[in-house]
C-alpha positions in Angstrom: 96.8 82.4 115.9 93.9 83.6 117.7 93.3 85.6 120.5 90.4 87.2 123.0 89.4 90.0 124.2 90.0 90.2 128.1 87.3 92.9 128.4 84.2 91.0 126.5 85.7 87.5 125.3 85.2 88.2 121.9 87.9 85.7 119.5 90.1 87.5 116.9 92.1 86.2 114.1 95.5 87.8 115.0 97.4 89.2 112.2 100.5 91.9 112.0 100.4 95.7 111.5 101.9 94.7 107.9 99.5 92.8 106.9 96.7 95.4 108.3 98.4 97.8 106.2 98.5 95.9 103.2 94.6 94.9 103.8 93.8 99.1 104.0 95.9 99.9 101.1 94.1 97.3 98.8 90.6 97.9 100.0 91.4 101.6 99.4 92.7 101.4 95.7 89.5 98.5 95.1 86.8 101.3 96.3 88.6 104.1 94.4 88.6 102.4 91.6 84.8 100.9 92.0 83.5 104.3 93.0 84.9 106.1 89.7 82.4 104.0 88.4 79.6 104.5 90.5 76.4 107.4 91.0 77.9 110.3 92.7 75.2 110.6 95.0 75.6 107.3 96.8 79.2 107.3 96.4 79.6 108.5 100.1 77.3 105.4 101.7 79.3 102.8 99.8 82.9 103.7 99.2 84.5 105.0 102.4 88.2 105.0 102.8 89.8 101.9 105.3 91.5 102.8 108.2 94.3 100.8 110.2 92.1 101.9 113.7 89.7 99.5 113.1 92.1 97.0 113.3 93.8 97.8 116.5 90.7 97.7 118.5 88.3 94.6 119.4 85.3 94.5 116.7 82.6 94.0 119.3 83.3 95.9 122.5 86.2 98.4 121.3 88.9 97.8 124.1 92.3 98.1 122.3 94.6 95.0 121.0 96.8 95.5 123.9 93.8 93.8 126.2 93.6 90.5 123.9 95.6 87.3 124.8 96.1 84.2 123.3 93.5 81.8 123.2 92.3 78.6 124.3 90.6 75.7 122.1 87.5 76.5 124.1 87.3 80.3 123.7 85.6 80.1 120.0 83.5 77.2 118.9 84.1 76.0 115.4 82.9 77.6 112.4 82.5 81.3 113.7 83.6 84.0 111.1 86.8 85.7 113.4 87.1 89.7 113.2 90.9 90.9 112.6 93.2 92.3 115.3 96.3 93.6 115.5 98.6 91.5 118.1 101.7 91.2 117.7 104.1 89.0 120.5 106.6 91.3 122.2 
């Protein structure tokens, strides 16, 4: 499902806190394990921890999940490369 952002109209792929979760944890153990690997001094620019917050806000104007709502066919032309949000139906 997708959704948009009431404040800028951007289109987000809508996915659950789990599966944000899941995404952080595995990006997290991927760059700790790449950066044991890697020069010290660029280790910083590369390798920086995930973090759930960037999933709970909207990728191009930052307005929070809660301001999304569902879709229409229209809202996204085909083809575009869709940010993640969480939105969960209450």
């Amino acid at each position: 499902m997708n959704v948009t952002c009431q404040a800028c109209g951007q289109v987000h792929h809508a996915i659950t806190r789990a599966t944000a979760e899941q995404s952080v944890a595995l990006a997290n153990q991927r760059n700790d394990a790449i950066s044991r690997c890697g020069d010290d001094e660029f280790r910083p620019m590369y390798f920086q921890s995930e973090d759930i917050g960037r999933y709970e806000h909207c990728f191009n104007c930052g307005a929070p999940a809660s301001e999304c709502k569902p879709s229409k066919p229209d809202d996204c032309p085909a083809g575009v490369t869709l940010q993640p949000i969480i939105w969960e139906l209450v």
